[in-house]
MDAnalysis code that builds the backbone (N, CA, C; Angstrom):
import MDAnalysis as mda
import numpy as np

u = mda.Universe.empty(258, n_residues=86, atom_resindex=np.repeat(np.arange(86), 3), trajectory=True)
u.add_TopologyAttr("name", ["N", "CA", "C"] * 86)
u.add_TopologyAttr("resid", np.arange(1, 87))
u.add_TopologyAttr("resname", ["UNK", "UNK", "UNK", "UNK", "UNK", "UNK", "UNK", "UNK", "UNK", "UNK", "UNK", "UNK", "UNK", "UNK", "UNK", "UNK", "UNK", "UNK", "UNK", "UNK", "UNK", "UNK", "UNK", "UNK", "UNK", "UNK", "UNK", "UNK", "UNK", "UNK", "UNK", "UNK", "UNK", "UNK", "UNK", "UNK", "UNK", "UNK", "UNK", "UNK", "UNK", "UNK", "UNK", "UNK", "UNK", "UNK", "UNK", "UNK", "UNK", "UNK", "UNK", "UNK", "UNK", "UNK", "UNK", "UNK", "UNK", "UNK", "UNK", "UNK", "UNK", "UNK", "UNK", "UNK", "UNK", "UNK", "UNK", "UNK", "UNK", "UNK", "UNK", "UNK", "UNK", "UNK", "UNK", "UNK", "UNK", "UNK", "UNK", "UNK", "UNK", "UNK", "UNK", "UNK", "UNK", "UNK"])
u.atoms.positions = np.array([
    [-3.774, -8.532, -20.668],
    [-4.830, -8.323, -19.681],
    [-6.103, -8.981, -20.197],
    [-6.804, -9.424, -18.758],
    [-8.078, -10.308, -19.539],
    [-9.227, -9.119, -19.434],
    [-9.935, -9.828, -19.870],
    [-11.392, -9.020, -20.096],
    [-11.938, -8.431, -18.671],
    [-13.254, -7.458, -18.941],
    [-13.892, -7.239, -17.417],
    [-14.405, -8.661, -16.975],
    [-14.567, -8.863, -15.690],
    [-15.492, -9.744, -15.179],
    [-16.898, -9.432, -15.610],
    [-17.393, -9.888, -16.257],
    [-18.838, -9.618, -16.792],
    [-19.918, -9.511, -15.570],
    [-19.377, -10.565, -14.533],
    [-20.836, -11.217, -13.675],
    [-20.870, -9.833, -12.147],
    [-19.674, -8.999, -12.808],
    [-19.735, -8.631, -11.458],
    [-20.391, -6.385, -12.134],
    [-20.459, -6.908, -12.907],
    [-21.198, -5.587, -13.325],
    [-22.802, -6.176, -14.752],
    [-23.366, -6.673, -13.845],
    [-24.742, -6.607, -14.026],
    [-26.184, -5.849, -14.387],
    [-25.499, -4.352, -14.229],
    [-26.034, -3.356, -14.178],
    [-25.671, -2.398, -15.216],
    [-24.430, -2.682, -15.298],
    [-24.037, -1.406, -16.469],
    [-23.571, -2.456, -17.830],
    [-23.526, -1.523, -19.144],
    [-22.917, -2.675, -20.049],
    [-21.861, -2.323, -19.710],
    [-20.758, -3.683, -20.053],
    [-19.197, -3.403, -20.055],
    [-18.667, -3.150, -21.030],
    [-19.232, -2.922, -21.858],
    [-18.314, -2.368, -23.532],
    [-18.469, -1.001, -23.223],
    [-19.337, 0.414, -22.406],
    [-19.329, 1.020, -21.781],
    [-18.219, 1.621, -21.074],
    [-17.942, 0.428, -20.533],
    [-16.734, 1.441, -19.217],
    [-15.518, 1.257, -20.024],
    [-14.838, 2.071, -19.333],
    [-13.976, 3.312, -19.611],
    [-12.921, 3.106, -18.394],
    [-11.242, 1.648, -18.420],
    [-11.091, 1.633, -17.411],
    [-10.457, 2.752, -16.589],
    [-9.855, 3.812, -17.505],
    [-9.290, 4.774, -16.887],
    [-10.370, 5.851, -16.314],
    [-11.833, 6.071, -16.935],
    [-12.000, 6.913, -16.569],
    [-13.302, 6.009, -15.242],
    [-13.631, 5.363, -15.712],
    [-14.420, 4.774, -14.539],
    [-13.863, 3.953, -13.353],
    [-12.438, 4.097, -13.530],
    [-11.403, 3.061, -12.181],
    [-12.135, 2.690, -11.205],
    [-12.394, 3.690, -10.143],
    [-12.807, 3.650, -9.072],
    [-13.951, 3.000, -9.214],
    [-14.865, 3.330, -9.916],
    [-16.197, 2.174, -9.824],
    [-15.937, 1.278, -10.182],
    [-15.231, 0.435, -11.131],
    [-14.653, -0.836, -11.437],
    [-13.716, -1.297, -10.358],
    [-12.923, -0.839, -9.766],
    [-12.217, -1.323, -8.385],
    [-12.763, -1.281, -7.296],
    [-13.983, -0.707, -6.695],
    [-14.969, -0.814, -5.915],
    [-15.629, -2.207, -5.817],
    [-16.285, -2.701, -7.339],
    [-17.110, -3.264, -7.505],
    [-16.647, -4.330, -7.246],
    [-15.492, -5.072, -8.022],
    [-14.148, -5.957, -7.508],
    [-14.258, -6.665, -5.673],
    [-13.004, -5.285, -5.389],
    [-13.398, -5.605, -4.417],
    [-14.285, -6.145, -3.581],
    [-15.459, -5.576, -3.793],
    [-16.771, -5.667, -2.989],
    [-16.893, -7.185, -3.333],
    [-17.300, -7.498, -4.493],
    [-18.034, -8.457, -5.036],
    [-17.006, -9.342, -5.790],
    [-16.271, -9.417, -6.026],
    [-15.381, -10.021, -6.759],
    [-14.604, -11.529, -6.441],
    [-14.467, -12.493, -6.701],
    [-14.368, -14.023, -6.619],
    [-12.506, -13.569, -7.013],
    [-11.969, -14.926, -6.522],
    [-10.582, -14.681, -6.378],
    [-9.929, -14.603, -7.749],
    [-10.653, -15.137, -8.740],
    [-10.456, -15.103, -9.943],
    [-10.357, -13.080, -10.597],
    [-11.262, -12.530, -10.105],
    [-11.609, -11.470, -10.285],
    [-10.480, -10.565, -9.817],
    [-10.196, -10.919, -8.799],
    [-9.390, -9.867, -7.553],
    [-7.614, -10.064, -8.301],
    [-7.391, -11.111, -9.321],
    [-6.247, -11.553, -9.949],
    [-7.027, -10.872, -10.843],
    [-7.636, -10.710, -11.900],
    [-7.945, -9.217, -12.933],
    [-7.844, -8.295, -12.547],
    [-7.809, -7.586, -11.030],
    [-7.726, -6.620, -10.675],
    [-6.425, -5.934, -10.487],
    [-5.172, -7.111, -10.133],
    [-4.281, -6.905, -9.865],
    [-3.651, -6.594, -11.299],
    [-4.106, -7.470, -12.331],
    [-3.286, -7.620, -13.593],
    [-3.308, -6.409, -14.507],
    [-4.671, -5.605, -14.037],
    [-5.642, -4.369, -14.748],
    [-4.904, -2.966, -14.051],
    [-4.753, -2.768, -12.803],
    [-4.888, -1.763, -11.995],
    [-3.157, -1.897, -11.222],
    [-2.483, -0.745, -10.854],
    [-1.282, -1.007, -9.825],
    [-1.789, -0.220, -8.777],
    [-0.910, -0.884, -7.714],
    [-1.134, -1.059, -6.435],
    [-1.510, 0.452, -6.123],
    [-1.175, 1.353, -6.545],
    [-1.936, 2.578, -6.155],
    [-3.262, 3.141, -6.588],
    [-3.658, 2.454, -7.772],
    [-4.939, 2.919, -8.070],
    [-6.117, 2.281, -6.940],
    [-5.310, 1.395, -6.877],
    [-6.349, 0.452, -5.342],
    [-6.560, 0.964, -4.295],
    [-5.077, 0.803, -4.025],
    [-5.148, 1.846, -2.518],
    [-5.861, 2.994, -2.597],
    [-5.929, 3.945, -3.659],
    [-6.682, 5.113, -4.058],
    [-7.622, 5.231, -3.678],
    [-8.065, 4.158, -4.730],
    [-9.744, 3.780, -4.212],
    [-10.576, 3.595, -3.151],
    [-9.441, 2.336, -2.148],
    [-9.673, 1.998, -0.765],
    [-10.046, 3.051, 0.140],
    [-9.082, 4.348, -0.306],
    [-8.865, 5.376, 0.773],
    [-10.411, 6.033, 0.460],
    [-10.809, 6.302, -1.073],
    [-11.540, 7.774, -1.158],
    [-13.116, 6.893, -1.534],
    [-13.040, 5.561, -1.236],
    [-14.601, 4.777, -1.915],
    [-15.678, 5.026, -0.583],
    [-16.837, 5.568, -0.774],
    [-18.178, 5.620, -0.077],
    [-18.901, 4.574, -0.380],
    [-18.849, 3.358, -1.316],
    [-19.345, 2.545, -1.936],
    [-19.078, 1.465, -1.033],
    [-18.006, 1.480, -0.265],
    [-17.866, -0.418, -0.099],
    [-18.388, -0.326, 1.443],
    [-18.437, -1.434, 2.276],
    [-19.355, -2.048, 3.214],
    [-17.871, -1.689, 4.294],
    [-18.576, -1.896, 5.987],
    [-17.548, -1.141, 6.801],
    [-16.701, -2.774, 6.445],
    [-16.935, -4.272, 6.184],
    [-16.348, -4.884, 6.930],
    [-15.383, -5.180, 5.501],
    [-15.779, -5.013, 4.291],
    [-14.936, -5.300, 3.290],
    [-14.088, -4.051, 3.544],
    [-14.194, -2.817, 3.036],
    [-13.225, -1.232, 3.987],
    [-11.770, -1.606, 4.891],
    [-12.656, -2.552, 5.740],
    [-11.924, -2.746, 6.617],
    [-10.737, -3.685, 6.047],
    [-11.072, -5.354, 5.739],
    [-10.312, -5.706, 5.101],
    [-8.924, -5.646, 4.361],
    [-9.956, -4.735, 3.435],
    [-8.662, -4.085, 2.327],
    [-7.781, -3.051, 2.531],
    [-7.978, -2.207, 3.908],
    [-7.255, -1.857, 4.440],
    [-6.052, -1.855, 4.945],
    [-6.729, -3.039, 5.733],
    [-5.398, -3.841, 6.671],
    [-4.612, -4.542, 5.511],
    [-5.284, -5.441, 5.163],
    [-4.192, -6.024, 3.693],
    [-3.308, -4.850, 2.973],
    [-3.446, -3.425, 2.705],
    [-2.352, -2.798, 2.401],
    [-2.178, -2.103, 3.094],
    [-2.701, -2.172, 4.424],
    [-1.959, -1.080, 5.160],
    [-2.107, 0.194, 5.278],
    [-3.199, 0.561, 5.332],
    [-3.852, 1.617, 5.213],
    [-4.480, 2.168, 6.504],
    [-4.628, 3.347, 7.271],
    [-4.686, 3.634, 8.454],
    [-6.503, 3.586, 8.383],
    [-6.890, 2.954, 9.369],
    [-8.661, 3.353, 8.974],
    [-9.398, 4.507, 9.276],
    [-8.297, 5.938, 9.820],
    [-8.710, 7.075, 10.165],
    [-8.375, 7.942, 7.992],
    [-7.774, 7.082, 7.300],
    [-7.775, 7.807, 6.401],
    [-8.681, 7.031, 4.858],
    [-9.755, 5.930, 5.716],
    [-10.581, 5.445, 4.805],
    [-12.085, 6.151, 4.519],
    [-12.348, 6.571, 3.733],
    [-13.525, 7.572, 4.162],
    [-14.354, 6.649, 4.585],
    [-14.870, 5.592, 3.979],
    [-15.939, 5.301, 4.211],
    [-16.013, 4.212, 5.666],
    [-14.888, 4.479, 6.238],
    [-14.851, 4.514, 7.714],
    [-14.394, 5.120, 8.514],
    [-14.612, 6.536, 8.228],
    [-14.923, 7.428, 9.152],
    [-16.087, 8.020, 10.037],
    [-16.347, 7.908, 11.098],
    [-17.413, 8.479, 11.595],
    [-18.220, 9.868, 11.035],
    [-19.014, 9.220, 10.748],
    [-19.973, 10.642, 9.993],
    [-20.624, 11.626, 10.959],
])
């Protein structure tokens, strides 16, 4: 496995995170922001359920990326939180 993407956590140090215990904010951030190069660390780092996980329970990502990553695994958008009607 390769390293974090450095450019896509700007904010926090990455010798810091913690991929098991910070997943979800590191697969958020990815997603969101992440270059195709990145999204292949993600795959290589994380299995397909920690993603989907994420997809389902993240308040963090934008309606149209949400949406996206949804449909790419298939995910119902009544069980994405952060596209649910508030």
């Amino acid at each position: 496995m390769t390293t974090l993407p450095r450019a896509l956590f700007w904010d926090v140090d990455p010798q810091t995170l913690d991929l098991k215990k910070h997943a979800r904010f590191v697969i958020e951030r990815v997603l969101q922001f992440g270059r195709p190069e990145d999204l292949r660390w993600l795959l290589g780092a994380f299995d397909e359920e920690a993603i989907v996980g994420a997809v389902r329970a993240s308040r963090r990502l934008d309606r149209k990326t949400a949406t996206f990553w949804a449909v790419h695994f298939g995910i119902p958008s009544e069980e994405v939180t952060c596209l649910r009607k508030s």
